[in-house]
N, C-alpha and C positions, 0 to 999 in steps of 0.2 A: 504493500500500500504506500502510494506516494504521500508524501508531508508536504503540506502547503506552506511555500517559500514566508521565512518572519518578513513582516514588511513596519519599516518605521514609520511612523503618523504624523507629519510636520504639519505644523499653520504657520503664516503668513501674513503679519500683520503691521501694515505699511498706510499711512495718509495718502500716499503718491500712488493714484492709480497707476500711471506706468510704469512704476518700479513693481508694484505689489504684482501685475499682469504676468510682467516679466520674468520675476523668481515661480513663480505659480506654473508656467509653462516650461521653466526650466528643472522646474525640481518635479514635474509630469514625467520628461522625458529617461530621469534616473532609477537606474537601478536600486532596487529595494526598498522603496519610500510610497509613502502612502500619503497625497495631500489632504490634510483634514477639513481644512478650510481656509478662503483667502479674503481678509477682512481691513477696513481699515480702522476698526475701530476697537481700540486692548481692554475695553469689557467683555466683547464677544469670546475673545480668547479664554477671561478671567472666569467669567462665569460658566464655560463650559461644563456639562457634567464630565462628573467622576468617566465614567465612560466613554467618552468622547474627548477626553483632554489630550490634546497629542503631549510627543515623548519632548517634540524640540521643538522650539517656536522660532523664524527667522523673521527678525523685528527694524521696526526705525529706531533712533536715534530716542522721536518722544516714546516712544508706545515700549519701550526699557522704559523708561521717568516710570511710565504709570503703572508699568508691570511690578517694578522694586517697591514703591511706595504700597502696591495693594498685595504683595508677598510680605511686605513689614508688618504689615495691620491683621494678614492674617492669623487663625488659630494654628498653634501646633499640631494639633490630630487635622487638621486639614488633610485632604489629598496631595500630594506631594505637583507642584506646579512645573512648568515646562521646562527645559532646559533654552537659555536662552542664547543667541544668537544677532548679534549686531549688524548691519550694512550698513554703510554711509558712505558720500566721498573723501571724508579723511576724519584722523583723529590727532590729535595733539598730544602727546605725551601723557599729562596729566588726565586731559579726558580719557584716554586710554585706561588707565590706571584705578581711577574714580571705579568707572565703569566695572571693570574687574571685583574692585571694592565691597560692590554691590549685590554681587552675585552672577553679574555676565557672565558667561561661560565663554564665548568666538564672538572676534571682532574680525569685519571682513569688510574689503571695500568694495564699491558698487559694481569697480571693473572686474571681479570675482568670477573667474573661468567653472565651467561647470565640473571640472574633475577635484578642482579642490573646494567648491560647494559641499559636494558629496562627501567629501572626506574630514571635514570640519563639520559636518550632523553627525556621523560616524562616531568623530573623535566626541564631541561634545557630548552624545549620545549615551556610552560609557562610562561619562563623568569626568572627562580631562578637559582641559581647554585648548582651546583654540583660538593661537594669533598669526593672520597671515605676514607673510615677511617684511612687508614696509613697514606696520606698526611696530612689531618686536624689535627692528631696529633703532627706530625712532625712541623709546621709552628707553632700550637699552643705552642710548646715545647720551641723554639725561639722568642715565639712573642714579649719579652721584653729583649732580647739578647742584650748587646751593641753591637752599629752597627760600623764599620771598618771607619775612616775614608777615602779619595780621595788617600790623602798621601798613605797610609796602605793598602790598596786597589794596589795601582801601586807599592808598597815596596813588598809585599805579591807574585805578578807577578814575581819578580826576583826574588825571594825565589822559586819559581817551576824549573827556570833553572837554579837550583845550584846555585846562584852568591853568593857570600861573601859579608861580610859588607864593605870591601873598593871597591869593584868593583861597587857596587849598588851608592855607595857614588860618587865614579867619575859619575856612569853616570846622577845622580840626581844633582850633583852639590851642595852636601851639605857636613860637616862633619861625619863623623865616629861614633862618638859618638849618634849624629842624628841622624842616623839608628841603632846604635842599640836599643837605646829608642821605636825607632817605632817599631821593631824588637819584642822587651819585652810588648809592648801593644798590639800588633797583639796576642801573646802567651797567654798574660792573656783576652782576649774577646774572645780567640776561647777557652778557657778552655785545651790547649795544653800544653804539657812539652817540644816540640821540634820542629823545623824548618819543618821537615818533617813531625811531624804528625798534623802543622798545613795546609801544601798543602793538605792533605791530608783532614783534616776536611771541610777543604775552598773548596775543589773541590766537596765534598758531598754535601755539604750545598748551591753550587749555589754562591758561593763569588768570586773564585779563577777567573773563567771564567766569572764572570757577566751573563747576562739570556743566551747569547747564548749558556750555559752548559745544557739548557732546551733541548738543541737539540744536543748533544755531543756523540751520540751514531751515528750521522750525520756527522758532520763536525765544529771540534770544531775550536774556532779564524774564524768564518765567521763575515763578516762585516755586518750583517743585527743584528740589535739589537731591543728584546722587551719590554726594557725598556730605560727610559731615561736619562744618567747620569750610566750605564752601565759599568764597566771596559773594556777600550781594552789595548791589548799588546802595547808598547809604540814603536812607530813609526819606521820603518827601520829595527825592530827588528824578523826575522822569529826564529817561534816555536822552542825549542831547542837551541837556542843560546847561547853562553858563554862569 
């Protein structure tokens, strides 16, 4: 008597109709997999039944946010939730890492060939992770980087909306001088020569915006965050202000 081939149960759960399409018909054409469902919405995943819940879920950017946030909230005798799976077109070191943090399992980019699609559900599948190789590099390239302080972190924030060293200084309530200190350490841990091309490093890297830049091709300064201790914009203050 023949045995009916194991087949993995993946969902697919993306905002971007034509990304969501696209993994959908390409993880149709693999070996061993079973599409559960292609949604754009990470309730439909969350609330699936027990019976119904696939093994690996391959996700955006937000729809992780909301997946980590409603695995935190849930019970422990819960059903054990999907193993999860990242695409984007790029990660920053830190959001990389964040991500991980949270329980991400594979981080993969959008240009993701279908042979190592399959082999990162596989891996993930199992219970190992998976990072395809620009990311791994990239995080390993930083892995001993001095890291920004809190201070430097929210000094670094006002450095994206133009402010000057006494503007930042009234709103922080410290001296002049003290910012520009911070100012010049911020410059020398991103390896930068200028104010601008450290927003500019910090924004690649995952620093500027904290993790939710994991999800920035989304909605960047959202208030769900996948790490803890996270930068946010400092209070009262919308996007672009002066």
């Amino acid at each position: 008597m023949r045995s009916t081939p194991f087949s993995m149960t993946v969902d697919v759960v993306h905002e971007c109709a034509v990304i969501r399409a696209g993994l959908a018909c390409m993880l149709g054409r693999l070996p061993g997999l079973c599409l559960s469902r292609a949604t754009a919405c990470a309730d439909d995943h969350a609330r699936s039944r027990t019976d119904e819940r696939a093994a690996v879920a391959i996700v955006s950017p937000r729809a992780a946010c909301e997946l980590a946030a409603e695995s935190r909230s849930t019970r422990r005798d819960a059903p054990a939730a999907a193993q999860l799976i990242v695409v984007a077109p790029g990660f920053g070191d830190l959001e990389a890492r964040a991500a991980l943090q949270q329980g991400v399992m594979g981080l993969l980019l959008l240009t993701v060939e279908p042979d190592e699609l399959l082999a990162a559900i596989r891996r993930v599948f199992l219970g190992h992770h998976y990072i395809t190789g620009a990311i791994a590099e990239r995080i390993a390239a930083q892995l001993y980087a001095d890291a920004l302080t809190s201070r430097e972190q929210e000094i670094l924030a006002f450095l994206s909306d133009g402010r000057c060293n006494k503007s930042i200084a009234n709103e922080l309530g410290i001296a002049v001088g003290t910012v520009k200190t911070h100012v010049k350490a911020i410059l020398s841990k991103l390896d930068v020569g200028s104010r601008t091309e450290a927003v500019v490093v910090a924004s690649r890297r995952g620093i500027l915006y904290g993790v939710e830049a994991l999800q920035r091709q989304c909605q960047p300064w959202t208030s769900m965050e996948l790490a803890e201790g996270a930068h946010r914009r400092p209070p009262g203050r919308p996007a672009g202000a002066r």
